[in-house]
C-alpha positions in Angstrom: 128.9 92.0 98.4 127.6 95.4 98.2 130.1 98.6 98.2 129.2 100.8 101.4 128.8 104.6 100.8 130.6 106.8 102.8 128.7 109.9 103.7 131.7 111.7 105.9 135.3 111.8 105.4 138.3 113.9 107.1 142.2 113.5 107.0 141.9 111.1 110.1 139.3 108.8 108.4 140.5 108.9 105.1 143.4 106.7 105.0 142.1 104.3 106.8 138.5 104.2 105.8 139.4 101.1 102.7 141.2 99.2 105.2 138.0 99.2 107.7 135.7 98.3 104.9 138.1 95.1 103.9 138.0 93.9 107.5 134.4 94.5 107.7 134.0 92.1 104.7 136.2 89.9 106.1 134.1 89.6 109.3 131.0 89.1 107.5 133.1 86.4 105.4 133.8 84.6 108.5 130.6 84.8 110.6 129.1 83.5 107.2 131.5 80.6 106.8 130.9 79.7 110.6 127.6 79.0 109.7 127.9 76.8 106.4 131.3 75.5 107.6 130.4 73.3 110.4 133.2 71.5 110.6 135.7 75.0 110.6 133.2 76.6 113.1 135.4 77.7 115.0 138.5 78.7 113.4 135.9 81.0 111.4 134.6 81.9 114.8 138.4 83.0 115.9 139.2 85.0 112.9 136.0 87.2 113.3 137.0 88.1 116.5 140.2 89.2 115.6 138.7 90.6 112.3 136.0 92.6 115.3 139.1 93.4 117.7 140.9 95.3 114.9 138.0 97.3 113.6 137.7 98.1 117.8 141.1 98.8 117.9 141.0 101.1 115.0 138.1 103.1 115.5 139.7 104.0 119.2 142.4 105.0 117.7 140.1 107.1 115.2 138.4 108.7 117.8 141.6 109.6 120.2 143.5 111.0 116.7 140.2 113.4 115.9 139.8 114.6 119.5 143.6 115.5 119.5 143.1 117.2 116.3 140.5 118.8 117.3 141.9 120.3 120.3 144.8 121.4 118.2 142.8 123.6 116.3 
C-alpha cells in the first residue's frame, strides 16, 4: 500500500496524524477482506466500522482541539 503525503501539519495534527494513517490502512484492510473473505464478511465488516468510528471520533476531536487553540491565540 502506498504512503499518503501529508501537505499540512500543526501541533494538533501532528501527533496524531501516523496513528490516523494506520487506521485508515486498517479500514481499507478490512473493507478488502470483506470482499475476498466471504465467509468472515462480516466480522471484517464490524472491524471497519469501528476502524471508521475512530477515525470520526478523532478528527472531532481534531477539529474541537484547533478551534480552542485558535481562540486562544
Amino acid at each position: 500500500m502506498k504512503k499518503v503525503e501529508r501537505s499540512f501539519s500543526n501541533s494538533v495534527r501532528m501527533p496524531y496524524q501516523d496513528a490516523i494513517a494506520f487506521a485508515t490502512r486498517l479500514y481499507d484492510f478490512h473493507i478488502e477482506q470483506s470482499m475476498k473473505d466471504l465467509k468472515n464478511k462480516n466480522f471484517h465488516e464490524k472491524q471497519a466500522q469501528r476502524m471508521r468510528n475512530w477515525i470520526s471520533d478523532m478528527k472531532e476531536f481534531i477539529i474541537r482541539n484547533e478551534s480552542f487553540r485558535e481562540h486562544e491565540a
